[in-house]
N, C-alpha and C positions, 0 to 999 in steps of 0.2 A: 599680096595681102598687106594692108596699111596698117601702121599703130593706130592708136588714140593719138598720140603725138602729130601723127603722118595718114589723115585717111584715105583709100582710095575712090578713086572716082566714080567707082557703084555706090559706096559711102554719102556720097556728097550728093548723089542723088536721089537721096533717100525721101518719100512723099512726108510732109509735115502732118500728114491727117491721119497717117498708125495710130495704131492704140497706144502703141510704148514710145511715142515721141512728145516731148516735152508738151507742143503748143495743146494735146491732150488732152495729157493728164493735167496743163493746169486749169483747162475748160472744165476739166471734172472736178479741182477741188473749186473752183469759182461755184460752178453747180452746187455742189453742199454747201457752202457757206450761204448760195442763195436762198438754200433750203431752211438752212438751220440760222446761224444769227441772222442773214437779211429778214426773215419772217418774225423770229424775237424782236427786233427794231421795229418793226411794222406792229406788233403786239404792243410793247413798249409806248409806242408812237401814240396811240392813242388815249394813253390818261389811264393809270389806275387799273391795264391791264384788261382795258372795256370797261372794265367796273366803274359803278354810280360812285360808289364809296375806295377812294384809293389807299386803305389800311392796309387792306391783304397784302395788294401790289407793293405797297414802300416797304412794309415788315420784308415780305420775300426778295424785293432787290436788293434791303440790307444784308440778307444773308449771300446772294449771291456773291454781290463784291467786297464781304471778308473772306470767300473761299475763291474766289479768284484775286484777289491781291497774293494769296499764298502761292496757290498752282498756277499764275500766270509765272513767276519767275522759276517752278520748279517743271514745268513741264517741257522743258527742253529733253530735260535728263530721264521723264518716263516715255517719251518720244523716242530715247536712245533703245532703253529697254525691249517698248512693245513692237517697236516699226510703225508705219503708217497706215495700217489697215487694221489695227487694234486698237490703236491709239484715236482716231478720228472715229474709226466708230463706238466706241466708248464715251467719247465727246458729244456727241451728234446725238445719241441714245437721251442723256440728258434732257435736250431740247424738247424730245415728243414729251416725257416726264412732267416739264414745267407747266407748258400748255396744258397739259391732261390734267392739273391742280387746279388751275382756271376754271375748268368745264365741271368739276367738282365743285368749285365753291360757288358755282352759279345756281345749284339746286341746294346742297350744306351752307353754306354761310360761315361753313369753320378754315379760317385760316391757318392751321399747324400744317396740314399737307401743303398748298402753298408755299409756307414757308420753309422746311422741310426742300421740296421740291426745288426753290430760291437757291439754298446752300450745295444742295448736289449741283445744281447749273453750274453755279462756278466754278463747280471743281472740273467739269466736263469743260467748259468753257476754256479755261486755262488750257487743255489737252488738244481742244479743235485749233486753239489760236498757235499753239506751240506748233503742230503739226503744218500748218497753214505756214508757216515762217519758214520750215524747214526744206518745204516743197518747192516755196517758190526762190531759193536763194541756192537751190541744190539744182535742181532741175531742167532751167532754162542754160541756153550759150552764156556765155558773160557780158558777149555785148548786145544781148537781146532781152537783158533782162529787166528794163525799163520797160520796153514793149511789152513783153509777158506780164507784166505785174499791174500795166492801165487797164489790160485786157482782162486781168482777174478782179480789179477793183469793179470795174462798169458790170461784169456779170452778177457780181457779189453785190451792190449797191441797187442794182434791179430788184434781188428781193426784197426791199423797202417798200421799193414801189409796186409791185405788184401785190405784196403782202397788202398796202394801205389800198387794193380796189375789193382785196376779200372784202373786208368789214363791209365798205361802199356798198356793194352789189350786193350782199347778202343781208345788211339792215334796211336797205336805199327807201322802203315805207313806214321806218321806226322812227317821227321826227321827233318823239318825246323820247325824254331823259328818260332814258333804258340803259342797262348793262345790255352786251353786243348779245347776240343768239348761240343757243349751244352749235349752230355749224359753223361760226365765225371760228372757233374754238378745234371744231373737227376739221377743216378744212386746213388750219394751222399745222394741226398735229400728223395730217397727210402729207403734207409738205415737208416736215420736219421727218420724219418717217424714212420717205424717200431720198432725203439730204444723207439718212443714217446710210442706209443701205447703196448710193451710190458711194460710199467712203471705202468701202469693201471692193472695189474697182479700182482704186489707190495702185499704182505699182512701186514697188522699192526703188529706190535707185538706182541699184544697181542692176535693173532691168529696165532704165529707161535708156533711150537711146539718140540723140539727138541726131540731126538733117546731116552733120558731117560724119556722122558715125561714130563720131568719140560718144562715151559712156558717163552719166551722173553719177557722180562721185560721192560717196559716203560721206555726209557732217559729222566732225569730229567734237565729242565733248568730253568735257570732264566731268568727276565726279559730282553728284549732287551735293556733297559735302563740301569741296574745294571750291565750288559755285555757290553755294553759301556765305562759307569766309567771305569768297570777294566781293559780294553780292551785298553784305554788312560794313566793309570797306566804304561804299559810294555812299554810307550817308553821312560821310566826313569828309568827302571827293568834293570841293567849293563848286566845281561845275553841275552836278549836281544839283546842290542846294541852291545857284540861282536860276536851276529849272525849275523847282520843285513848285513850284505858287503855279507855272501853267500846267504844271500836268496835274495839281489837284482841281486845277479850274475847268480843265477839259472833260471831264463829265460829268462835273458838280451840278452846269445849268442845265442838262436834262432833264430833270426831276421840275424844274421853276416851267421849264417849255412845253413839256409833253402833260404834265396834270394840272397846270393852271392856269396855262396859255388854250394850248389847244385841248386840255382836256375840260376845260371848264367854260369858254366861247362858245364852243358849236354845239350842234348837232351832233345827234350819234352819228350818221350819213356822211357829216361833212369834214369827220378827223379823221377818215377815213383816207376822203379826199384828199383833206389836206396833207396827209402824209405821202400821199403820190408825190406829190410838188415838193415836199421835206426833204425825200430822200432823192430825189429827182436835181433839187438845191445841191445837193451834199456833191456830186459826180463834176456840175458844172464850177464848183468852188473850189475845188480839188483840181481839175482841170488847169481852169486860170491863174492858181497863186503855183502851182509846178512849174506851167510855163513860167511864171514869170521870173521866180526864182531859180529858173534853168537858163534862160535864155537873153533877163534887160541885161546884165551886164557881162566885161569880160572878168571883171572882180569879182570872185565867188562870196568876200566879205561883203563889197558895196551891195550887191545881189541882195543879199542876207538882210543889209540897213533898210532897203526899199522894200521885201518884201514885210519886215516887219513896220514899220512905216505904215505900207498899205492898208495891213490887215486893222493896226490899229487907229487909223481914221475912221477907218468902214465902221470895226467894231463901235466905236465909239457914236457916229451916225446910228446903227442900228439896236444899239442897249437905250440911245435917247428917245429910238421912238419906241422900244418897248416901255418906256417910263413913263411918257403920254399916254400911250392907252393903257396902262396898269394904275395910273392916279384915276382910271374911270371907273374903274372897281376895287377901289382899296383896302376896302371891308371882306372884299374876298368874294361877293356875292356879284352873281351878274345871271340877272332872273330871265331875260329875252336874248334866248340861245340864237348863236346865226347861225342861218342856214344857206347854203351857195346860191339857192335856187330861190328861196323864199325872202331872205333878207334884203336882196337889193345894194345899194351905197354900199350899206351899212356894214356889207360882209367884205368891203375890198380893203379896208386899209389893217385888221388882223388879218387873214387874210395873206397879206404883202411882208405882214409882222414874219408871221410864221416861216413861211418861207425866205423869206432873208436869214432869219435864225441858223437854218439846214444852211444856206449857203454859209455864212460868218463859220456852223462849227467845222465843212470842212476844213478852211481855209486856214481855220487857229491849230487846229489839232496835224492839217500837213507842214505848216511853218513851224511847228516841235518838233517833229519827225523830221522833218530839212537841217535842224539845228542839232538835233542829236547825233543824224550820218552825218554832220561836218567834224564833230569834234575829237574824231580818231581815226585812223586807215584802219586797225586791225578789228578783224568780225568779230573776233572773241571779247573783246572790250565794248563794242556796240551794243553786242546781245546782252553784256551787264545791262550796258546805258538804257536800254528798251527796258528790261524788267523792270528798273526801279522805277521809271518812268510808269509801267503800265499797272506796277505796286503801289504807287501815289496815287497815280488815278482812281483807281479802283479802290482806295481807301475814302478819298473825296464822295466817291459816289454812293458810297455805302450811308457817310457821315448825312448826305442831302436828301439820301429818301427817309433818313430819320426826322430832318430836319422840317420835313413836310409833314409826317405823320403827326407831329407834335403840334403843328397847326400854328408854323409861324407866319409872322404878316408876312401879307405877298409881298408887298412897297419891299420890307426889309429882304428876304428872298433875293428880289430883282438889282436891290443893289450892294449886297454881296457879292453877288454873279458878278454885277460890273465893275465893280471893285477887284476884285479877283484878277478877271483876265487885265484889268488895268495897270496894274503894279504889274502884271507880269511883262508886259512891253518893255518898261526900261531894262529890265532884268536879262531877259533875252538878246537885247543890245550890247549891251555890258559882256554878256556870255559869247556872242560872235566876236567884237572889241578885242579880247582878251584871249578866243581861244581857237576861232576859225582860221585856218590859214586859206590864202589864194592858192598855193599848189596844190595841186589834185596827186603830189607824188608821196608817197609813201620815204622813212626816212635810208631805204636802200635801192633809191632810189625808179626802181620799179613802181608802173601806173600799180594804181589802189584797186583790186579785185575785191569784188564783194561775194569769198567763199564764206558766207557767214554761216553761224549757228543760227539753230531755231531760234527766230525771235516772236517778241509776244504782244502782235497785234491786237486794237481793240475794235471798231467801225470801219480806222486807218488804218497804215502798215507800215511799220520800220523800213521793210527790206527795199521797197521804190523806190525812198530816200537815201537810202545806200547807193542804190544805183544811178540816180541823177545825180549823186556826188561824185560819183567815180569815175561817171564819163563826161 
């Protein structure tokens, strides 16, 4: 008989496609994420929530990201509590909730359930992302956890995409300015549904069982109080504060992209569409700025210069052309909606907008996540760095669907956005400069494991960039 230390060679040959073997269960939490936030994003994705009028929509995301700024950092600690089959289906339950407000205010017209709805999300929200953090950073080998975690993002980033051919296929003869149809809405809420109830197929850790035999080890936390304190600490942590401008900027411009890019351009049919390609964006932008940040150099710092570097040429190229086509509706108004099929020319260069957007925001939001797993070896310190990080955010995001509903210029909107992630470039420099080191060794001299806590991903994920750090 082997230990966990020492396992035997039936051990080793254990099939990777059990139910209680790591590669899985994280196919199963990839599936409910693709259920539950991939099809929110795809909801999201289309302006206003489908809706003609996007009041409902910004009131209710306001409310969701003030109750996910809170349970995004404390749901570690009800993750400790419930385990992961109470916790993610609790989470997940949220989801159908929100949609089901939607398909109500398409017959009422009253947005309190909505937004009602909005603020439970977030709370549910924070619980699925906590749990999600927790699985993939527990779950997998240590040196496979890079692998495991591409393999949950592309599962998880499919339901964008498939979410954006609901609408497609199910409005695809609505070319007029319509909110989407109540099956756009049911069809969501099936998805979502199913997301919940496969969470309940979740195994604990301590009944998963990896290829060598050894056993997923229980995350350790502290108390939700002691994770407070410290948690109040980082907004006086200087590393921090010169993160803080990208991580409110990292979901500030959805609100600018999703209701007055492509919610206000196309067709109903074709935000649809275009969300295929958005979230499609998102996997190949993620892909490329990893590699490159893993692999141009052998300096983990110079890595760091060039990846930011990159992102912010591109950015900068792609906030220019959303500037050009944004001076062509300044007013806010733009009366001859494009359509993929009907438009012609005229549909390719937004179009092109759009999708650069999904690519630029993986690529800004994993070079945050690259710079957060650089700035410490230990997990417990990270999982701070991730909350405040996904508490910032989610305060920006809250701020920007206000900042819509109050019906500011778009012109100004557009270069807030790019003001935002602009200043955040030098800042991010300064922050690698000063605080990345080249070794990948921890200071007792042992490589850097990434046993982390739940951390508290948003679209992205902390814990990938743990692991291209540490290997």
């Amino acid at each position: 008989m082997g230990s966990e230390e020492d396992p035997s060679p039936a051990a080793a040959r254990l099939s990777p496609f059990r139910y209680n073997s790591p590669l899985v269960q994280v196919g199963l939490i990839g599936l409910v994420c693709f259920c539950c936030p991939g099809m929110f994003n795809a909801l999201s994705g289309m302006g206003g929530g489908g809706q003609v009028d996007h009041t409902a929509a910004n009131n209710a995301n306001t409310a969701l990201y003030t109750t996910f700024a809170v349970f995004g950092i404390l749901g570690g600690g009800i993750y400790n509590l419930l385990g992961p089959r109470l916790t993610l289906f609790a989470g997940c339950s949220t989801y159908v909730l929100y949609a089901g407000s939607f398909l109500y205010y398409n017959h009422y017209h009253r947005q309190l359930f909505a937004i009602i709805a909005g603020a439970v999300l977030g709370v549910g929200a924070g619980l699925l992302w906590a749990g999600e953090g927790a699985i993939m950073t527990s779950y997998p080998p240590a040196g496979r956890k890079g692998t495991y975690i591409s393999y949950f993002w592309t599962v998880f980033n499919m339901g964008g995409v498939i979410g954006g051919l609901i609408p497609f296929v199910l409005n695809y003869h609505r070319t007029d300015a319509a909110s989407v149809n109540d099956g756009t809405y049911i069809a969501f809420m099936c998805f979502m549904a199913t997301g919940a109830i496969l969470s309940l197929a979740i195994l604990p850790p301590s009944r998963v069982v990896r290829d060598d035999g050894t056993r997923a080890s229980y995350i350790a936390y502290s108390s939700v109080r002691t994770e407070s304190i410290e948690i109040l600490k980082l907004f006086a942590d200087w590393r921090m504060l010169l993160i803080a401008p990208a991580a409110w900027a990292s979901n500030f411009f959805y609100t600018y992209q999703f209701n007055n890019v492509n919610g206000l351009l196309f067709t109903l049919r074709t935000k649809g569409l275009n969300n295929v390609f958005y979230w499609g964006a998102q996997m190949i932008g993620s892909i490329s700025i990893g590699h490159l940040l893993d692999f141009s150099f052998k300096s983990r710092r110079t890595r760091g210069f060039v990846g930011i570097t990159t992102v912010a040429i591109l950015g900068t190229a792609i906030w220019a052309g959303g500037l050009a086509n944004q001076l062509r509706y300044t007013d806010g108004v733009w009366t001859d909606e494009l359509d993929f099929k009907d438009s012609g020319a005229k549909f390719a260069g937004p179009f092109v907008l759009y999708f650069s957007y999904g690519l630029l925001d993986a690529m800004f939001q994993s070079l945050c996540y690259w710079v957060i797993g650089a700035l410490a070896d230990d997990s417990q310190t990270l999982s701070r760095f991730s909350g405040f990080y996904k508490g910032v955010q989610s305060a920006g995001a809250a701020v920007a669907w206000q900042v819509d509903t109050r019906k500011t210029p778009l012109l100004s909107q557009l270069i807030v956005n790019w003001s935002l992630t602009t200043v955040s470039y030098p800042l991010l420099a300064l922050l690698v400069l000063l605080a990345v080191k080249d070794k990948d060794e921890s200071e007792d001299g042992q490589t850097e494991v990434a046993k982390a806590s739940a951390t508290l991903p948003i679209e992205d994920t902390l814990t990938s960039i743990i692991e291209i750090i540490s290997n």
